[in-house]
VEXDREN-2710 file (C-alpha; in Angstrom, 1 decimal):
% VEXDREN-2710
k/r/px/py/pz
1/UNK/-4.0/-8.7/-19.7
2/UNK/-3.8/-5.2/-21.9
3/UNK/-4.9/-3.0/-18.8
4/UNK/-8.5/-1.2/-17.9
5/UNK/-10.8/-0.6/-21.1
6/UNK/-11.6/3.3/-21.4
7/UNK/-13.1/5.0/-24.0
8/UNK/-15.0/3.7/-27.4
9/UNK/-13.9/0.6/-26.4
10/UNK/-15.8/-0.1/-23.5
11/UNK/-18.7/-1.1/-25.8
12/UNK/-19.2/-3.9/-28.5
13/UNK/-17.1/-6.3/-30.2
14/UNK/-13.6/-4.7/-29.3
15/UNK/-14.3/-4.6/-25.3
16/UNK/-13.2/-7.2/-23.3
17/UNK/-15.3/-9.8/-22.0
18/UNK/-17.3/-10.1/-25.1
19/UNK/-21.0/-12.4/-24.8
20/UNK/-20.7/-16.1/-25.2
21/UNK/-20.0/-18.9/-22.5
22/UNK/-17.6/-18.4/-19.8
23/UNK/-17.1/-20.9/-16.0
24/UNK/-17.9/-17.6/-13.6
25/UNK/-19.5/-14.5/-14.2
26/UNK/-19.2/-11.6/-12.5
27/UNK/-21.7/-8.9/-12.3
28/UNK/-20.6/-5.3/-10.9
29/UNK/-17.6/-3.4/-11.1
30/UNK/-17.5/-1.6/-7.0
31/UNK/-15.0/-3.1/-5.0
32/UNK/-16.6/-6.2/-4.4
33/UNK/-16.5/-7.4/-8.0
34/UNK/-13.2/-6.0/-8.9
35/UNK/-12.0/-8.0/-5.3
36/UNK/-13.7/-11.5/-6.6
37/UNK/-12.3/-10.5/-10.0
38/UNK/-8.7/-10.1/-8.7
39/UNK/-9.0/-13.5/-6.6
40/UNK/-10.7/-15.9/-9.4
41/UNK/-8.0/-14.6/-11.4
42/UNK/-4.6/-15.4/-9.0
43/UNK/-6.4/-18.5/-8.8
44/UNK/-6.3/-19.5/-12.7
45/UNK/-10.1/-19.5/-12.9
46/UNK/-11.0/-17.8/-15.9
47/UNK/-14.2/-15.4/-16.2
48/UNK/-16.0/-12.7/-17.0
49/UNK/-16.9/-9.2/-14.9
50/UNK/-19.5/-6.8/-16.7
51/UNK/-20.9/-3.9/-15.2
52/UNK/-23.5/-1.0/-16.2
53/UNK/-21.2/1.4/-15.4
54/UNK/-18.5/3.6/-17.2
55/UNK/-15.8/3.4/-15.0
56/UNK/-15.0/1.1/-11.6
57/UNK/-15.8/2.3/-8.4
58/UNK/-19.5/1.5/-7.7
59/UNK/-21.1/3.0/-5.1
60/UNK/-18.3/5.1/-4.2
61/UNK/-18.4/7.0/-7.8
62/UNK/-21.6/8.8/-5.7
63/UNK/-21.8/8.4/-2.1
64/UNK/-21.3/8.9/0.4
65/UNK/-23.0/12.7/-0.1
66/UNK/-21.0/14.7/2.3
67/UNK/-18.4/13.0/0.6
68/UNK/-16.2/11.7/3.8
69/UNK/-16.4/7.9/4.3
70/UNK/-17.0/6.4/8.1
71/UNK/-14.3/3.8/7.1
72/UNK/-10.4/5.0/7.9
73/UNK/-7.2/4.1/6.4
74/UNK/-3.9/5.3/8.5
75/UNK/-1.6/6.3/6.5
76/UNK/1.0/6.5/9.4
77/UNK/0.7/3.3/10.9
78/UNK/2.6/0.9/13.3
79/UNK/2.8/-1.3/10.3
80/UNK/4.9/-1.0/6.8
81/UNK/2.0/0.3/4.3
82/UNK/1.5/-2.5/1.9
83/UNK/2.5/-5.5/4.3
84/UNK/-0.3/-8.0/5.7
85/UNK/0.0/-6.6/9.4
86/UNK/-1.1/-2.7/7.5
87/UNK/-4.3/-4.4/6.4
88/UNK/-5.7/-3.8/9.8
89/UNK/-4.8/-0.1/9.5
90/UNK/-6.0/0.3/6.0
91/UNK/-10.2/-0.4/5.4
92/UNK/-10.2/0.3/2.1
93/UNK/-8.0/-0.8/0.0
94/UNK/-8.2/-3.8/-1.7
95/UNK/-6.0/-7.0/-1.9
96/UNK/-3.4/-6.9/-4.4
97/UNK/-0.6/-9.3/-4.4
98/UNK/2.3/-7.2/-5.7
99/UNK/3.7/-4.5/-4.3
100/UNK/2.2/-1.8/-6.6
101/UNK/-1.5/-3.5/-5.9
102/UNK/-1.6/-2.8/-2.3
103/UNK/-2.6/0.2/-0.1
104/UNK/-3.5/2.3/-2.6
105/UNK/-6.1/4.3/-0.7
106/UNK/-2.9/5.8/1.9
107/UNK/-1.0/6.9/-1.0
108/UNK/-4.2/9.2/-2.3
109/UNK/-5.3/10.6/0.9
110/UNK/-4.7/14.4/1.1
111/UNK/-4.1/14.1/5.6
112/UNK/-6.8/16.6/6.5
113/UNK/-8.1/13.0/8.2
114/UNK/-7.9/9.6/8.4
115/UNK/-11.5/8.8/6.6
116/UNK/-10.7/9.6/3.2
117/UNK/-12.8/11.3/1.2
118/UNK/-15.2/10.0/-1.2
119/UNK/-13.1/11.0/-4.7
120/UNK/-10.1/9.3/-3.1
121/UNK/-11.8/6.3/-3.1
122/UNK/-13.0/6.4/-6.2
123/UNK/-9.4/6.8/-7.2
124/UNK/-8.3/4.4/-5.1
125/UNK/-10.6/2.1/-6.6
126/UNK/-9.4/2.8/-10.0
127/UNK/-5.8/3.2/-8.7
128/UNK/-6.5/-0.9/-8.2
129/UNK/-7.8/-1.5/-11.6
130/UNK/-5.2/0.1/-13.7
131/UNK/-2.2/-1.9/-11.0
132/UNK/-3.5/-5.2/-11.1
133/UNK/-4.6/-5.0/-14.7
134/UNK/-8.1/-6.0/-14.5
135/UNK/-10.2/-5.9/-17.0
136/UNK/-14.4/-4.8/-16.8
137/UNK/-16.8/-4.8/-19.8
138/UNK/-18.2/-1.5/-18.5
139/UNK/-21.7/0.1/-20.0
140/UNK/-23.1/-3.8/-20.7
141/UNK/-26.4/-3.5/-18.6
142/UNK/-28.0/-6.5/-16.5
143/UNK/-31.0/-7.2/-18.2
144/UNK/-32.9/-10.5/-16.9
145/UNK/-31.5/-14.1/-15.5
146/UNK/-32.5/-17.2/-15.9
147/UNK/-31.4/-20.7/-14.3
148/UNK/-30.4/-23.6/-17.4
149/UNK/-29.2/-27.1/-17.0
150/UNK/-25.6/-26.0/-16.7
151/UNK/-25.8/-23.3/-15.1
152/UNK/-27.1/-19.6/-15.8
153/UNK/-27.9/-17.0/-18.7
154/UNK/-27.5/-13.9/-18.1
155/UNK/-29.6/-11.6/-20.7
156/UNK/-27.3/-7.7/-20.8
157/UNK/-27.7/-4.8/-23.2
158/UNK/-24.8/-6.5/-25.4
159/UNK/-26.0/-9.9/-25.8
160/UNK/-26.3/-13.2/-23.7
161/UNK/-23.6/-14.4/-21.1
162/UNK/-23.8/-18.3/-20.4
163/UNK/-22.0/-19.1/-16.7
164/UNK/-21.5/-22.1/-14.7
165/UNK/-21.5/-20.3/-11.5
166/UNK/-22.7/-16.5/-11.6
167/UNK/-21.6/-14.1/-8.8
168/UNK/-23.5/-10.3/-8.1
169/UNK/-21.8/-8.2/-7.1
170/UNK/-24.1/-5.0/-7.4
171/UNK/-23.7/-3.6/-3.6
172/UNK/-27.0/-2.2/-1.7
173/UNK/-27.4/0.9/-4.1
174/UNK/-31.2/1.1/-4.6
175/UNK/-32.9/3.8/-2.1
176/UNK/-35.7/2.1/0.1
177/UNK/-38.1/3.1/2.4
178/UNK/-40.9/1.7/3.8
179/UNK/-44.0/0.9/2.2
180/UNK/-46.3/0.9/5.0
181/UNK/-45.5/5.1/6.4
182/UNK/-48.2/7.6/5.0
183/UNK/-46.9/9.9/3.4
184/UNK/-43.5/8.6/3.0
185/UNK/-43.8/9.2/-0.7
186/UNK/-43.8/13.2/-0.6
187/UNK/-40.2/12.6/1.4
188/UNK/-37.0/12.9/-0.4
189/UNK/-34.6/10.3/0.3
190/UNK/-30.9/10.5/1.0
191/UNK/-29.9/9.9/-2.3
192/UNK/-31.6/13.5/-3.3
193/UNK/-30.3/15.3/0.2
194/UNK/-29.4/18.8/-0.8
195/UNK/-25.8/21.1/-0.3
196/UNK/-25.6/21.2/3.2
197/UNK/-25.5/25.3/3.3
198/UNK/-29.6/24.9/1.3
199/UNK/-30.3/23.3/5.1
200/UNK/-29.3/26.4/7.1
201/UNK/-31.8/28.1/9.4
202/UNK/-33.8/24.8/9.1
203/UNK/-35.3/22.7/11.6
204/UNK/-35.2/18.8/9.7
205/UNK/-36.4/15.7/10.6
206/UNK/-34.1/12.9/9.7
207/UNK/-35.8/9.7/9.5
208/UNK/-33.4/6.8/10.4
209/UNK/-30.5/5.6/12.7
210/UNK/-27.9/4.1/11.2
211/UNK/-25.5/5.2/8.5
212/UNK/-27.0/7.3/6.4
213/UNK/-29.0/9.1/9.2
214/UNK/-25.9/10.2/11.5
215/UNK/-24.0/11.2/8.2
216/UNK/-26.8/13.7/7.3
217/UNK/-27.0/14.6/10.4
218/UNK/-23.1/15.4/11.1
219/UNK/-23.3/17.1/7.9
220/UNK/-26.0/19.2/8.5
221/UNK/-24.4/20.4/12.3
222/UNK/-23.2/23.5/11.0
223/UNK/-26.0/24.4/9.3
224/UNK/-29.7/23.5/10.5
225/UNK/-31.2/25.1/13.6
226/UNK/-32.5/21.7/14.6
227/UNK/-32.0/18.1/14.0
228/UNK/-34.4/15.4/14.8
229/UNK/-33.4/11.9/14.3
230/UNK/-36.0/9.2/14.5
231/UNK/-36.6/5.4/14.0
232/UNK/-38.2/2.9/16.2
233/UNK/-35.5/1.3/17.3
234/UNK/-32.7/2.3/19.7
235/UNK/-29.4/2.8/18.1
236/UNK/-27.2/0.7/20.4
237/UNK/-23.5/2.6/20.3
238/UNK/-22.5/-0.6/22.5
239/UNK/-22.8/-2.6/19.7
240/UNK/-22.2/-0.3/16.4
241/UNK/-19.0/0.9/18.0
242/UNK/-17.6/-2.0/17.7
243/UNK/-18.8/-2.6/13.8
244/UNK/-18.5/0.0/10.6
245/UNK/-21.7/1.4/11.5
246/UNK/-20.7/3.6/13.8
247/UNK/-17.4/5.5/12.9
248/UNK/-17.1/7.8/15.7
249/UNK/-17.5/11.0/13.7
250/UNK/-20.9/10.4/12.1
251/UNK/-22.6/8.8/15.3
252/UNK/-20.7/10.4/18.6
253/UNK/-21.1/14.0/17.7
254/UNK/-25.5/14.3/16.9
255/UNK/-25.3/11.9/19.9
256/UNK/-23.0/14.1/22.0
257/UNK/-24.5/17.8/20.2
258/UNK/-28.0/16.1/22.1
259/UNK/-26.9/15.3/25.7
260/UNK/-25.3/18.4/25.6
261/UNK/-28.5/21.2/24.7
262/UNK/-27.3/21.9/21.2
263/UNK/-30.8/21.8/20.3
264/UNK/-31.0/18.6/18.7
265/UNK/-32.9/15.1/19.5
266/UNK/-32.6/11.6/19.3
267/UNK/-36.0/10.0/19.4
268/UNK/-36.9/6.3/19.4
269/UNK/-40.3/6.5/17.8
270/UNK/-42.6/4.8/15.5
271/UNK/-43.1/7.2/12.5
272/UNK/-46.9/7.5/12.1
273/UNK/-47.5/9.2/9.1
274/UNK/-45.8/12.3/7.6
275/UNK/-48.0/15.2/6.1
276/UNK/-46.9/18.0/3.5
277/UNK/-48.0/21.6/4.6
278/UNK/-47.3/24.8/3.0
279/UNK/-44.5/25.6/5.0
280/UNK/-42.8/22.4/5.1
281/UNK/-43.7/19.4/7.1
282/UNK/-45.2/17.6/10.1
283/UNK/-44.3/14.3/11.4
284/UNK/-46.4/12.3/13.7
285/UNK/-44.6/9.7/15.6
286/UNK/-45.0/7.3/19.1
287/UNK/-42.6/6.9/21.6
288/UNK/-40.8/3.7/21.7
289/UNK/-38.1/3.3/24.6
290/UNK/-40.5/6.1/26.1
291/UNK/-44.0/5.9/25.2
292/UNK/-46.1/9.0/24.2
293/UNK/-47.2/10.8/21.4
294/UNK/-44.8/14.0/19.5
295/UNK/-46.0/16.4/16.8
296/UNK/-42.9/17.8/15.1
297/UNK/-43.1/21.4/13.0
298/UNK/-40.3/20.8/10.6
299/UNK/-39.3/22.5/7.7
300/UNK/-37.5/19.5/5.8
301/UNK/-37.6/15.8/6.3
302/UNK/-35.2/13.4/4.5
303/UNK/-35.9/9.8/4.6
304/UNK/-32.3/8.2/5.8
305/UNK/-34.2/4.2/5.8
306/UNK/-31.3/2.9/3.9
307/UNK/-30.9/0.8/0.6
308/UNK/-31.9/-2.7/-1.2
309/UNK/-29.9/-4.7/-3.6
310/UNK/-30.8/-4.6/-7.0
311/UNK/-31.4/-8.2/-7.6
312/UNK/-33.8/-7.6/-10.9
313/UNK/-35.3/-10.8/-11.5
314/UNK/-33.3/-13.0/-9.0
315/UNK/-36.3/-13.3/-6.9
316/UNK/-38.8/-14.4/-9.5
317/UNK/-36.1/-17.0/-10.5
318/UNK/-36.0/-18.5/-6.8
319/UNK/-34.0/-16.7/-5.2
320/UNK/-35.1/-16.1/-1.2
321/UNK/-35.1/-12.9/0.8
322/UNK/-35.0/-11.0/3.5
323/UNK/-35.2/-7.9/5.3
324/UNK/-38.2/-7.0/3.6
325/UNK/-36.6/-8.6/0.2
326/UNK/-33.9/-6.4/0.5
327/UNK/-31.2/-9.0/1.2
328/UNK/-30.9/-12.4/-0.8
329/UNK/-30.4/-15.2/1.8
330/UNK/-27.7/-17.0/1.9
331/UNK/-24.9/-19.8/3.1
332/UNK/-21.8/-19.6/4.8
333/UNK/-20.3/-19.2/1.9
334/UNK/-21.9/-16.4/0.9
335/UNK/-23.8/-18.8/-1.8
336/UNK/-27.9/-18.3/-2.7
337/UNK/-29.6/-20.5/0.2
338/UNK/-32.3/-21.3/-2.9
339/UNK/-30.6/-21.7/-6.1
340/UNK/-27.3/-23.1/-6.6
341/UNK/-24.3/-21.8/-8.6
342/UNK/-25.4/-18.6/-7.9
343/UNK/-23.5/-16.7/-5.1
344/UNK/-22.8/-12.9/-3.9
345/UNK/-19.8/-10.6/-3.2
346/UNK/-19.5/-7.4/-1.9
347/UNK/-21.8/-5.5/0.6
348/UNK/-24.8/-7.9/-0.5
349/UNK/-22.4/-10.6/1.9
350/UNK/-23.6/-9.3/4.6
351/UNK/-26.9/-11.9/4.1
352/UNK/-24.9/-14.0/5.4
353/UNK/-25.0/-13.5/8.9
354/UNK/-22.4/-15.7/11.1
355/UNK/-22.6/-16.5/14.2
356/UNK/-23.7/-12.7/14.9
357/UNK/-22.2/-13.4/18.6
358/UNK/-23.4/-10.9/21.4
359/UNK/-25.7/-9.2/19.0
360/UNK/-22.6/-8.0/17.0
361/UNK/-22.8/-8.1/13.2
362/UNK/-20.1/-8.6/10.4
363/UNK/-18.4/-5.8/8.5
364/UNK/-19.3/-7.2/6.0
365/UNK/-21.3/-4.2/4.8
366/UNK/-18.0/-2.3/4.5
367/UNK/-14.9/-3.1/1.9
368/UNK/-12.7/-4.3/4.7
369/UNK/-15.0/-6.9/6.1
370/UNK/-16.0/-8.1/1.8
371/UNK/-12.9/-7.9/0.5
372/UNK/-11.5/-10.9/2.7
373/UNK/-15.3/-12.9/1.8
374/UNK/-14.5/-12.2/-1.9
375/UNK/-10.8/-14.0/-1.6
376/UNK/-12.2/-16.6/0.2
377/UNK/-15.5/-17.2/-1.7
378/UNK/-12.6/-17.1/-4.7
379/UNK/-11.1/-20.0/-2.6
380/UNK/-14.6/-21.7/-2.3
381/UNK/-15.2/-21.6/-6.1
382/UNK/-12.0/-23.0/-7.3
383/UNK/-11.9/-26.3/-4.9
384/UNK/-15.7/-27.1/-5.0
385/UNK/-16.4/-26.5/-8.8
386/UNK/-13.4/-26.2/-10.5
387/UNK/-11.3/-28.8/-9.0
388/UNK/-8.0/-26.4/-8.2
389/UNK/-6.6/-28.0/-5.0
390/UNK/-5.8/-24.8/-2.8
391/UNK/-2.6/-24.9/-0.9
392/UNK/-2.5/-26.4/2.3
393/UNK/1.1/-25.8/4.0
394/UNK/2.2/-28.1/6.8
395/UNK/2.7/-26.9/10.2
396/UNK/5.0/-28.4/12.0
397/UNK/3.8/-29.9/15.8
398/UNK/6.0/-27.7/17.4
399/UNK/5.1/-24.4/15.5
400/UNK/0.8/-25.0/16.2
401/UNK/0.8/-23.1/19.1
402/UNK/2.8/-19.9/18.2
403/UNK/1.4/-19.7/14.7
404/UNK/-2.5/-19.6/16.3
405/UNK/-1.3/-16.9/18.6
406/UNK/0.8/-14.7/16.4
407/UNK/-2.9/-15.0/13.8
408/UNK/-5.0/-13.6/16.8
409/UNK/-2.5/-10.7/18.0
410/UNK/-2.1/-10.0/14.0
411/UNK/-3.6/-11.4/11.2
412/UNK/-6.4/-8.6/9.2
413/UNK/-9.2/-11.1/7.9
414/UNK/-9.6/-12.1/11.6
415/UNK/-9.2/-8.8/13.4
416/UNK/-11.8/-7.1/10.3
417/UNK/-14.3/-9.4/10.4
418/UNK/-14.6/-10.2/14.3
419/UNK/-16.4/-13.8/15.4
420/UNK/-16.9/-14.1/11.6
421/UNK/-13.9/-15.0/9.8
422/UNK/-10.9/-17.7/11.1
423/UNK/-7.6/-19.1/10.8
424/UNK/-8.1/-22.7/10.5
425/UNK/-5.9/-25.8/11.2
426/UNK/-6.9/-29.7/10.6
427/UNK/-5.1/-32.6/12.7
428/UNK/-5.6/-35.4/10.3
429/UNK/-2.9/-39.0/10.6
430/UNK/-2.5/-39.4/7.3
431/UNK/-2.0/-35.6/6.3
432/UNK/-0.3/-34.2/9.5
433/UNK/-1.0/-30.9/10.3
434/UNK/-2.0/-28.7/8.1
435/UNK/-3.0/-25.1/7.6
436/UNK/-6.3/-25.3/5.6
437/UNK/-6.8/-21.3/5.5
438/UNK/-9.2/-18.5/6.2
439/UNK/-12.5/-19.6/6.5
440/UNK/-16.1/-18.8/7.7
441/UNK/-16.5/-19.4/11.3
442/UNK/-20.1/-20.4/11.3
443/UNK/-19.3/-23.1/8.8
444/UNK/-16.5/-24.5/10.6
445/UNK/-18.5/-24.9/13.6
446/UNK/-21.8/-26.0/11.3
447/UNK/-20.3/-27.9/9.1
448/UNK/-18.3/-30.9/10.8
449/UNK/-14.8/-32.3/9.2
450/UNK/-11.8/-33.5/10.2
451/UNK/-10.4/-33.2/13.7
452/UNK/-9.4/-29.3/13.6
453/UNK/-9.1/-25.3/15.1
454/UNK/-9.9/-22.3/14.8
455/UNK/-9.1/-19.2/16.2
456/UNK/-10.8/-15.9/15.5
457/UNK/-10.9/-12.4/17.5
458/UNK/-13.5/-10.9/19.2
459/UNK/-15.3/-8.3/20.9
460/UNK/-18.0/-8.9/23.9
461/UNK/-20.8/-7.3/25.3
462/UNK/-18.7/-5.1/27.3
463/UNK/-16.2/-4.3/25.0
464/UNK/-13.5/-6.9/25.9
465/UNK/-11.4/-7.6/23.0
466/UNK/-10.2/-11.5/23.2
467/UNK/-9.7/-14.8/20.7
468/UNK/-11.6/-17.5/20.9
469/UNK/-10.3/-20.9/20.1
470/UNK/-13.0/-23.5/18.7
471/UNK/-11.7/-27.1/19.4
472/UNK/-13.5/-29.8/16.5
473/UNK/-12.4/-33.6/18.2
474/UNK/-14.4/-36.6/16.9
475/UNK/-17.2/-34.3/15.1
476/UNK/-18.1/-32.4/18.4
477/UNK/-16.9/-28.3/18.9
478/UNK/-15.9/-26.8/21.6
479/UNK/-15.6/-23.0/22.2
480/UNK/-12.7/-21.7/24.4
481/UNK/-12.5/-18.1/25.7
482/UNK/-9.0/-16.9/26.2
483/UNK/-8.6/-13.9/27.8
484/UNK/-7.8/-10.3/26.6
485/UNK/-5.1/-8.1/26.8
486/UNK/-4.3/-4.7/27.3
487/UNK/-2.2/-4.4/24.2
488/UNK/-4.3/-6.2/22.4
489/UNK/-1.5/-8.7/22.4
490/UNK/-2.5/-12.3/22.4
491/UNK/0.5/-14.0/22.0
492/UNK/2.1/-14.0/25.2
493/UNK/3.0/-17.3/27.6
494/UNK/-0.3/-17.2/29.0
495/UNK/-2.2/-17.2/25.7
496/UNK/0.1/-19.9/24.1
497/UNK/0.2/-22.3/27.4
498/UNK/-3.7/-22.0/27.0
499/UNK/-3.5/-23.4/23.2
500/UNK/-1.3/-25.6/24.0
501/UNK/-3.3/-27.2/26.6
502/UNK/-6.6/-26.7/24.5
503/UNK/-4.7/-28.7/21.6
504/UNK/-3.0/-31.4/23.5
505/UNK/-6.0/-33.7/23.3
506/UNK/-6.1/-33.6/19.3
507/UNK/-2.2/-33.7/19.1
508/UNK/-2.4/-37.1/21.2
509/UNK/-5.1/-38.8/19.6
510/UNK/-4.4/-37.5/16.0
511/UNK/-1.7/-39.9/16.5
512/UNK/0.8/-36.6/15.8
513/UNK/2.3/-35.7/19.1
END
């Protein structure tokens, strides 16, 4: 590797990455396909990441607008910056294996908080590029896809890629709303929200609830002499609390500004149709949670109703969606559910739901839920296409039971992506015990397999932080709840005399005990 391309370079024959046949492609150069790049390549597994772009970054090279992420990196941890146990400290840096590759993000932050800013993670971001060497055939535009007997071509503004397996990585950048509001069309959406200070004086409607909506509307507090938010559903701060959609600065304080008279509101309501007036504009919407009709007078209204992947043509090609076509669906392993050899990294990961246990979601909309799906999708692609056996280190009997606890009081992948993401083990005769890695939780318990466990961490209904241990014996699953604890530690004697007991059954008729 010679390092990132920059310059007159990034184009035509002299830029990496040039068209012609290659076993993975990658498509996108945000965090998620600089992550999957990273992995394939510690894995041997040669291939190819363009992107449309001039520079990596993705998404982050424009938003978030009020430039302060929801996601937070502490740079003063209880961890050393750059070991494993930091991870869970750090959201968004990416994996690196060396030293100079890891928590990048901490070492650009300026301190004024612990969500960095957006231009620190854009540099962050390139920080990674430049450290691990990666290489991106930036400007090269996605053009049209189509499926062929081995695989995929992909059609780009530099000629034609030819893939065995073909991976998008292109995030959820496109600005939606929804088709069926009248008048939604004379509404500008996020994307084109102006400097806050154009906003003061104002009263503003902020269509939405979830990310995009609380960060205008924390960013306009200063400024606007009224805020309405409004969508039809409740936003549930029992559940987004405990996911990235609801860092506490850009949801707690409109919330908290409401209940305490500081002449905002937070309205569930159906928005009826939206009309343009001379002064500005008036929103007709229906009570939800509490029925009845409103008439809101507002001077602006910005449409905060989210994003869609860009998938182009995937969907003409096969490909099946969701959430209005804004998601492709997909497997556990974060693979099309209708065309195969064709799988996702990145935000667009979060199609793949999990177990989605007590209504909770994955973070995998965020880069420090993705960037452990992109390792282990990596993983995924090398042992099921490309015949790289993955490592599987022995465990000895009497180390089971403490390595399963020390994963749930410490290890990132599980504490990042909650009920979503686990530490497997398999209990096989003829192998012994071995660790068989990270894996998706809803495939382990789908899937079948050897007798095995699994531990992952979670958060209930009521904000209980616990493992969970999921026992597979002769082809049936059981789930264990063991309990929580108060410092979050889960690897004391009563947790480990729990596994142990939990285990005992597999140990004795594995044959191993």
């Amino acid at each position: 590797m010679t390092g990132p391309v920059t310059g007159e370079t990034r184009r035509g024959v002299n830029g990496p990455f040039p068209p012609g046949d290659y076993p993975v492609l990658i498509v996108g150069s945000g965090p998620g396909g600089l992550q999957m790049s990273y992995s394939l390549r510690q894995l041997g597994i040669r291939h190819a990441i363009v992107s449309s772009d001039d520079a990596p970054g993705g998404m982050f090279r424009r938003f978030p607008i009020f430039e302060r992420l929801i996601t937070w990196t502490k740079v003063h941890a209880p961890a050393e910056r750059g070991s494993r146990d930091y991870e869970r400290y750090d959201w968004n840096s990416l994996l690196g294996e060396k030293p100079n590759e890891r928590a990048l993000v901490a070492g650009l932050m300026d301190g004024v908080s612990y969500f960095p800013s957006r231009p620190e993670m854009e540099a962050g971001l390139a920080a990674f590029t430049e450290q691990a060497g990666l290489e991106v055939r930036y400007g090269c535009m996605w053009e049209s896809t189509a499926r062929t007997e081995n695989g995929f071509t992909v059609t780009t503004s530099d000629g034609e890629y030819r893939a065995k397996a073909l991976v998008v990585a292109v995030g959820m950048t496109t600005p939606w709303t929804p088709p069926t509001i009248p008048g939604m069309e004379t509404v500008p959406h996020y994307v084109d929200t102006k400097p806050a200070k154009e906003y003061a004086g104002k009263r503003v409607f902020v269509v939405g609830k979830r990310n995009s909506g609380f960060e205008v509307a924390n960013g306009l507090l200063p400024w606007a002499s009224s805020i309405v938010l409004g969508s039809p559903r409740p936003a549930r701060i029992s559940i987004v609390a405990h996911t990235t959609a609801a860092a506490r600065a850009p949801y707690l304080q409109p919330y908290e500004d409401h209940v305490l008279g500081g002449g905002n509101v937070v309205l569930d309501a159906t928005i009826d149709r939206i009309e343009r007036t001379a002064e500005g504009y008036r929103v007709h919407a229906s009570g939800t949670t509490i029925p009845g009709s409103h008439l809101f007078e507002v001077d602006e209204v910005i449409a905060a109703t989210g994003f869609t992947a860009p998938l182009r043509d995937l969907p003409q090609m096969g490909v099946a969606t969701f959430s209005q076509g804004r998601l492709p669906a997909q497997s556990h392993f974060w693979e099309s559910a209708t065309v195969p050899g064709l799988y996702f990294a990145g935000s667009i990961t979060q199609g793949s739901i999990g177990l989605k246990k007590y209504g909770i979601p994955s973070n995998s909309a965020a880069v420090h839920g993705f960037r452990y799906n992109a390792r282990v999708l990596a993983e995924h692609l090398a042992a099921t296409r490309f015949g790289v056996p993955l490592a599987r280190p022995s465990v000895p009997p009497e180390d089971v039971v403490a390595y399963l606890a020390a994963e749930a009081t410490r290890a990132p992948e599980l504490w990042n992506q909650m009920s979503y993401l686990a530490r497997v083990v398999t209990f096989e005769p003829e192998r012994g015990i071995e660790d068989a890695g990270i894996q998706p939780l809803a495939h382990f318990v789908d899937a079948g397999g050897p007798d095995a466990v699994a531990i992952a961490v979670e958060t209930d209904d009521a904000g209980d932080i616990h493992p969970a241990l999921y026992v597979r014996r002769t082809g049936t699953v059981n789930e264990h709840l063991l309990p929580g604890d108060p410092l979050l530690r889960f690897d004391t004697r009563e947790h480990r005399t729990m596994i142990a007991s939990k285990l005992a059954p597999l140990l004795i008729s594995g044959g191993i005990a």
